[in-house]
C-alpha positions in Angstrom: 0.0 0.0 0.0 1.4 3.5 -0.8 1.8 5.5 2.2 0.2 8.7 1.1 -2.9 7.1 1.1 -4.5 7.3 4.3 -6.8 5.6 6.0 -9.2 8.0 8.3 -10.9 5.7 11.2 -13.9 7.5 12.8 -14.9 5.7 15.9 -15.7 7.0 19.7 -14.4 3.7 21.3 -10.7 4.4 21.9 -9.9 0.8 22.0 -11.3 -0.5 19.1 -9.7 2.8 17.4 -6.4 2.0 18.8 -6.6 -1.6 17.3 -7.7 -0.6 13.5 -5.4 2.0 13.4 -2.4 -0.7 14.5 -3.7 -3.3 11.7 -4.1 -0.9 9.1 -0.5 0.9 10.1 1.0 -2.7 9.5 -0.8 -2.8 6.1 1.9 -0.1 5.3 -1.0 2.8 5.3 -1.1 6.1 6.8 -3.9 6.0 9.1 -6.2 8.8 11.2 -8.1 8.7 14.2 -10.7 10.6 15.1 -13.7 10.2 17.9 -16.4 12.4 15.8 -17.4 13.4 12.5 -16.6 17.2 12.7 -13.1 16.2 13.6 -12.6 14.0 10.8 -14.3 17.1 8.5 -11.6 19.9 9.9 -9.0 17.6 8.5 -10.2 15.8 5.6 -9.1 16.4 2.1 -11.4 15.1 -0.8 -9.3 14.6 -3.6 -6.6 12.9 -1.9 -6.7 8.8 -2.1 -7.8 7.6 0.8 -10.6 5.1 2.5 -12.7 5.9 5.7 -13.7 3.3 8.1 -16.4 5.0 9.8 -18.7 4.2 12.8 -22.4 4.6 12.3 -23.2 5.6 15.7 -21.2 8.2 17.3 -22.2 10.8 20.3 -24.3 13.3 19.1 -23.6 12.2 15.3 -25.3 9.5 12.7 -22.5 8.4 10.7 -24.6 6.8 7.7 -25.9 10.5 7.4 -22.3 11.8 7.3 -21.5 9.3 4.8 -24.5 9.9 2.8 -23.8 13.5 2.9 -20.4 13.3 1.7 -21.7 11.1 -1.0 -24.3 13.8 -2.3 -21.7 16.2 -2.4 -19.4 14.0 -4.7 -16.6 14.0 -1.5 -16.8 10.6 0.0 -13.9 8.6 -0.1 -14.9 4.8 -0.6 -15.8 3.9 2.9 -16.6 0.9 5.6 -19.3 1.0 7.5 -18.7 -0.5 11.2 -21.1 -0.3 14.0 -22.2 -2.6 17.1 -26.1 -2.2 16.3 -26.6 -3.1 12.9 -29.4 -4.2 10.8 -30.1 -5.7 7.8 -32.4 -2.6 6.6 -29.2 -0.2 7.9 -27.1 -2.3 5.7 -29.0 -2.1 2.6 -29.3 1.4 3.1 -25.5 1.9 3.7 -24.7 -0.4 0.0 -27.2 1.7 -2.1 -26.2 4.6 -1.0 -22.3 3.5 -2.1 -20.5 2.2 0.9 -17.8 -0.8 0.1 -18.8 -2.9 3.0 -20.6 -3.0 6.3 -19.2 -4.8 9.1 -21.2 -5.3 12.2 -18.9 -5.8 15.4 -17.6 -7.6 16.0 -15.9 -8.3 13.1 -12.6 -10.3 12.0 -9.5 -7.8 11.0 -8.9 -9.8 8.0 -12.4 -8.5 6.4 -11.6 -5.5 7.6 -8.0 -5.2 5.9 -9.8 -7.1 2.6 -12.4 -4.1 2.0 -10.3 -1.5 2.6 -7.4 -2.3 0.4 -10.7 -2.2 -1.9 -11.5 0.4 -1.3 -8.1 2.1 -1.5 -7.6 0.3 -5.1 -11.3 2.0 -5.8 -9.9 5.8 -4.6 -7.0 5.7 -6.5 -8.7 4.7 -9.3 -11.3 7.2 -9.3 -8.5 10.4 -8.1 -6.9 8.9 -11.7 -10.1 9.2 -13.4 -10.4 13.0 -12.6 -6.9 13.7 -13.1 -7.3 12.5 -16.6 -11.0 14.6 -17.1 -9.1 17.4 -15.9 -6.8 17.4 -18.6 -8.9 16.2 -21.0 -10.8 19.8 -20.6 -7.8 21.6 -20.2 -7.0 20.9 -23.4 -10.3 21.3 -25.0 -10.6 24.7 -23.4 -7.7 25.8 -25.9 -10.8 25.3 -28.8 -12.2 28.3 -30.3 -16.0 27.6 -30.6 -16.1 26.3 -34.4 -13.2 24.3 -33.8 -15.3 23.0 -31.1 -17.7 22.4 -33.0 -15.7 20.1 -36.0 -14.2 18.1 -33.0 -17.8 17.2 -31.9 -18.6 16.2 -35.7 -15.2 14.4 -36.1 -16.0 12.6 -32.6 -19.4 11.4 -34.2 -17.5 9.7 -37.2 -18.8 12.3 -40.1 -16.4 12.8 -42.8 -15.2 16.6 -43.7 -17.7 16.8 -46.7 -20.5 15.3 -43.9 -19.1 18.5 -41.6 -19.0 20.7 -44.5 -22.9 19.8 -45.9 -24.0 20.7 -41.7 -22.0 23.8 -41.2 -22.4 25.3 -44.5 -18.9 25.3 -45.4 -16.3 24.8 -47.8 -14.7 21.3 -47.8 -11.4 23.2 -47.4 -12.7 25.3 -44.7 -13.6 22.2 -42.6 -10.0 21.1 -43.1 -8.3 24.2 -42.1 -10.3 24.1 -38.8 -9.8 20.3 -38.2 -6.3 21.1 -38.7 -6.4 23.9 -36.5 -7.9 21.5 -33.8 -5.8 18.6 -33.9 -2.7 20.8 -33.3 -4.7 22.9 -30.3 -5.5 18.9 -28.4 -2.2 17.2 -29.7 -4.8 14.8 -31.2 -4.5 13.7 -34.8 -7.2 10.6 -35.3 -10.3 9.6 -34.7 -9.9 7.7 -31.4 -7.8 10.0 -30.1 -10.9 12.8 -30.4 -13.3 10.3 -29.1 -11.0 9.4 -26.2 -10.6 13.1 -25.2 -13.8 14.1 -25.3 -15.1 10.7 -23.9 -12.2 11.6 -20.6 -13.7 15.5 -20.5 -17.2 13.9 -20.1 -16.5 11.8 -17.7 -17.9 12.2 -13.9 -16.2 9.6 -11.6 -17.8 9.7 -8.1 
């Protein structure tokens, strides 16, 4: 495990705290304690790779709703859900609402370990997936609007005459601005267009 992934572990029970954090420490991971929600808030950072192990029940707090909350705001990190009082309705709940896993205490290490080297595979993944949108639009942003618009037409698999006949233009206009484009994006063929724009479209969660 790379060590600048961390592991966040949200749980009021010092002990069982003090044990995850020493399992996940020997997986090679950064790990973070914390005994409440708010304190994990004040020092999380959403688009670093990570997983959270998070209790569901914590003084004062519901952690499903913290989760749940994160999640509708496109900033949870691909979590575990652990608590001493669950149910099967509270699990079902947790899964659809995109939790990896839900572990009812108590539980053995090893699943522990198992889903959150998942769920580290899974943020890493998805942090690589944004990198690569963001510089997918980057480089479309360099686009003046018409060349936008013969990118679009390229991506769709329509010849220059096919882009000519819909814009109204010259068959030699349409290959000035295609030519115009491909230098702007660094992309020459076809699948290299669709794979740009198919990367600037893309919305990992």
């Amino acid at each position: 495990m790379e060590v600048e992934s961390p592991v966040y572990v949200v749980d009021d029970d010092p002990a069982m705290s003090e044990i995850i954090a020493r399992v996940v420490s020997e997986m090679g991971c950064q790990v973070e304690t914390f005994a409440t929600g708010r304190a994990f808030l004040s020092r999380f950072v959403p688009d670093r790779p990570g997983c959270l192990v998070l209790d569901v029940r914590l003084p004062g707090e519901d952690g499903l709703e913290l989760y749940k909350d994160l999640a509708r705001r496109g900033a949870a990190p691909p979590t575990v859900l652990i608590t001493g009082h669950g149910d099967i309705p509270m699990a079902v709940e947790a899964m659809k609402a995109g939790a990896i896993d839900f572990l009812e205490k108590p539980f053995r290490m090893l699943d522990l370990c198992e889903s959150i080297q998942r769920g580290l595979q899974h943020s890493r993944e998805l942090i690589e997936r944004r990198r690569r949108r963001d510089e997918a639009r980057q480089r479309l942003a360099h686009l003046t609007p018409a060349e936008y618009e013969v990118l679009v037409l390229v991506a769709e698999g329509k010849t220059n005459r096919q882009i000519a006949c819909e814009l109204g233009l010259s068959v030699r206009a349409v290959e000035d601005r295609r030519a115009r484009m491909t230098r702007r994006i660094g992309a020459a063929s076809r699948s290299e267009i669709i794979a740009l724009v198919r990367a600037a479209q893309d919305t990992p969660g």
